[in-house]
C-alpha positions in Angstrom: -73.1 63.5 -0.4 -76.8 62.4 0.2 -77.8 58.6 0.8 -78.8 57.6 -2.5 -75.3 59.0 -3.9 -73.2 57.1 -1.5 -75.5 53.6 -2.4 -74.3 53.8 -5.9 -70.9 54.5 -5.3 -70.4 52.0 -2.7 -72.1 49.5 -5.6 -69.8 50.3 -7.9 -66.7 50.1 -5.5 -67.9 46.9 -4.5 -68.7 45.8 -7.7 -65.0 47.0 -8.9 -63.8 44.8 -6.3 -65.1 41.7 -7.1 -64.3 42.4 -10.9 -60.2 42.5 -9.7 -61.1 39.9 -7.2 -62.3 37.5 -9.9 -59.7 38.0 -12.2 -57.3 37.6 -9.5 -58.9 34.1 -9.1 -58.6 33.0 -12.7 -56.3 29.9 -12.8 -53.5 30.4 -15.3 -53.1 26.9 -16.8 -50.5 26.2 -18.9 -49.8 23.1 -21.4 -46.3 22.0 -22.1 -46.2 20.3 -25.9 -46.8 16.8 -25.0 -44.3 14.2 -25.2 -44.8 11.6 -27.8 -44.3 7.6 -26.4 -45.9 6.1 -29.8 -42.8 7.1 -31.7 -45.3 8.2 -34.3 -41.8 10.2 -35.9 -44.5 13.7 -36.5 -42.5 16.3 -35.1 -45.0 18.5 -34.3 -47.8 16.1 -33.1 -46.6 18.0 -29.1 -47.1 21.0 -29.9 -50.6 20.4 -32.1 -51.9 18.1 -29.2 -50.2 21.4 -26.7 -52.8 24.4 -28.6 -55.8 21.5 -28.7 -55.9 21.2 -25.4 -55.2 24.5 -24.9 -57.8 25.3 -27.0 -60.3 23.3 -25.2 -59.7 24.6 -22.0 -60.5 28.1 -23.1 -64.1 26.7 -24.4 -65.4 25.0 -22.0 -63.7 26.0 -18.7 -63.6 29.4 -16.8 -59.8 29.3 -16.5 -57.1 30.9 -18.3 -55.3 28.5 -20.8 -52.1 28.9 -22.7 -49.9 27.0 -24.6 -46.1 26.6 -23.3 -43.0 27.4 -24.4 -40.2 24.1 -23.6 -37.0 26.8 -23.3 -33.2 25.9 -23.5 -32.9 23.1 -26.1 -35.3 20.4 -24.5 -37.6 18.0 -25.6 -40.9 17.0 -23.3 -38.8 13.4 -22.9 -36.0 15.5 -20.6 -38.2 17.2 -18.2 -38.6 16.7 -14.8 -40.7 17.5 -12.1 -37.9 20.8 -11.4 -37.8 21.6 -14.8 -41.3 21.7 -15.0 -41.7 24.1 -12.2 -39.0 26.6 -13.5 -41.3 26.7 -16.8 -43.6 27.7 -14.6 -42.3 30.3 -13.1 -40.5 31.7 -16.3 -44.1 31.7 -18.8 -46.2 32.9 -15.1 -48.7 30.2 -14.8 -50.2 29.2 -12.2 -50.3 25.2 -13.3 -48.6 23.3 -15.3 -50.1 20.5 -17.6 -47.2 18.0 -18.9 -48.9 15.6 -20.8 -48.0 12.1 -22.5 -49.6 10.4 -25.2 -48.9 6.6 -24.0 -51.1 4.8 -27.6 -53.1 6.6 -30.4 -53.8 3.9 -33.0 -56.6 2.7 -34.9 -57.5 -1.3 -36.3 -58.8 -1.5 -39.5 -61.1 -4.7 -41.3 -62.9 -5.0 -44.0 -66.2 -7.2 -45.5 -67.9 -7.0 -48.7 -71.4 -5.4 -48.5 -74.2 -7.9 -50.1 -74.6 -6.9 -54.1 -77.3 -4.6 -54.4 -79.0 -4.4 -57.8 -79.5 -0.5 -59.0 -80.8 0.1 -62.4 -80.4 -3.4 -63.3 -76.9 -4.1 -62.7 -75.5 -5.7 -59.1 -73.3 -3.0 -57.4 -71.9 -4.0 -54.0 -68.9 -1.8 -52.0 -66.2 -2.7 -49.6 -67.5 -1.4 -45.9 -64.6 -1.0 -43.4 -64.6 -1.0 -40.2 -62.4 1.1 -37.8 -61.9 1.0 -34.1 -59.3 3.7 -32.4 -58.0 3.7 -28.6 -56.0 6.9 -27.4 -54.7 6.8 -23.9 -53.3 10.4 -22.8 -51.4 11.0 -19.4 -51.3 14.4 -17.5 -49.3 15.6 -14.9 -50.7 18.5 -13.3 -48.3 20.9 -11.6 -48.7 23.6 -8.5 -46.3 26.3 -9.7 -46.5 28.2 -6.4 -46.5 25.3 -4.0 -43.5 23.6 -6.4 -45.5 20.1 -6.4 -47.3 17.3 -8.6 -50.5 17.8 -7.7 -52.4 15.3 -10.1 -51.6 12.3 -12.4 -54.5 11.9 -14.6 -54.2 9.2 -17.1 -57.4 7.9 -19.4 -58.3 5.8 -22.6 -61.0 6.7 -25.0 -62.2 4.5 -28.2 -64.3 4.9 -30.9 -65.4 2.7 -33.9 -66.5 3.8 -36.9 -68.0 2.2 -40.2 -66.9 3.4 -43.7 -67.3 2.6 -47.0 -63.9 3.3 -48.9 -60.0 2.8 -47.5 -57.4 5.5 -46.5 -58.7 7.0 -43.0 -55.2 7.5 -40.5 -54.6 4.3 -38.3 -51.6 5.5 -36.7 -50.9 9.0 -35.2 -47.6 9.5 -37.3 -50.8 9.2 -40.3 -52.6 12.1 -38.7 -52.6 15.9 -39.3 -53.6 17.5 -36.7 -53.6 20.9 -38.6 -56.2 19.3 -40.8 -59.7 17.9 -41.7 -58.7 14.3 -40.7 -58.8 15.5 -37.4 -62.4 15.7 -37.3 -63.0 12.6 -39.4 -60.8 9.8 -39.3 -61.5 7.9 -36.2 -58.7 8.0 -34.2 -58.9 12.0 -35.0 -62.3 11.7 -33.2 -60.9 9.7 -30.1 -58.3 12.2 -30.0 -60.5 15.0 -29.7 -62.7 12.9 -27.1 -59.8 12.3 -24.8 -58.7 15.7 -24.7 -62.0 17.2 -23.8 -62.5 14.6 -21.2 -58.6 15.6 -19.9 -59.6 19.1 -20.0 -63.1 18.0 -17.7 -60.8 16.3 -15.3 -58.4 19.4 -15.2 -60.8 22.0 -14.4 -62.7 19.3 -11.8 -58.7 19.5 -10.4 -58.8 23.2 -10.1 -59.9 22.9 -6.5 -56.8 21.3 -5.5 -54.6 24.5 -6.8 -57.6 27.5 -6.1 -57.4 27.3 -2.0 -53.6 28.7 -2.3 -54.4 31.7 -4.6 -57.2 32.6 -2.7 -54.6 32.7 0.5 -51.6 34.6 -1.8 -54.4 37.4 -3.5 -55.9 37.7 0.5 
């Protein structure tokens, strides 16, 4: 085998290594459907808030997300920090995201706009305003060392002015699985608090990515 034929295969051994290396790296993160403390009374508002974040983390972060499973009859309420871990374990994640949604709710007022004349007659509309606060908690879980190794727990708002009634002010109001999502107001703080969770989850990956290095070496 002459020189210039043992360069390239040594490049593409190496490179075949760090490809398996890499992937070896990738932090399996997986979201539990979160439990609900707003008793909103949607039924599926864990699991919708569960693939969002999800979701997210697949976009805009280099790791490996995937939405959980809860096995054996229980809700999110019943879990524990065991419990958690055994999920773990049993779906083959490296971390585990249990996350709460402590408010999700949205104030409405309302004024009359000054009359506006428009082809002679006075036309004025009712302008309301909206202002939603979300506050989402996450528990972030080393499978492998069997610990909490975060609590993360932050509050987004966002106002709005609309003219017309009817947008969700509660998060029993809200589909998820639908266009309010991305246009009510409290769908929009929604979304903003779980991209900023999902910033503050992959700034966490640190924390977790020192003990795979050790198990892949």
């Amino acid at each position: 085998m002459n020189c210039s034929l043992e360069r390239v295969v040594l490049a593409i051994v190496l490179a075949s290594m760090w490809v398996a290396n890499s992937a070896a790296q990738t932090l399996k993160v997986g979201v539990l459907p979160y439990a609900d403390a707003t008793a909103s009374g949607q039924a599926n508002i864990g699991d919708s808030l569960s693939r969002l974040t999800q979701t997210e983390i697949v976009h805009s972060t280099e790791l490996d997300g995937r939405a959980l499973q809860i096995t054996n009859g229980l809700s999110p309420q019943q879990l524990d920090s065991e419990k958690v871990i055994a999920l773990g374990k049993e779906q083959n994640v490296d971390v585990v995201v249990m996350g709460t949604v402590l408010d999700a709710h949205a104030e409405e007022s309302a004024q009359t706009s000054s009359p506006r004349s428009i082809f002679g007659q006075s036309i004025s509309a009712n302008v309301h305003s909206y202002k939603a606060t979300v506050t989402l908690q996450a528990d972030l879980y080393d499978v492998s060392a069997g610990k909490k190794v975060d609590s993360i727990r932050l509050t987004v708002m966002q106002t709005d002015k609309k003219v017309g009634a009817g947008a969700a002010t509660t998060l029993g109001n809200l589909d998820t699985s639908s266009t309010a999502l991305q246009t009510s107001t409290l769908g929009k703080a929604l979304q903003k608090a779980i991209t900023d969770l999902v910033k503050q989850i992959d700034a966490d990956k640190s924390k977790i990515a020192p003990a795979q290095k050790h198990a892949a070496s």
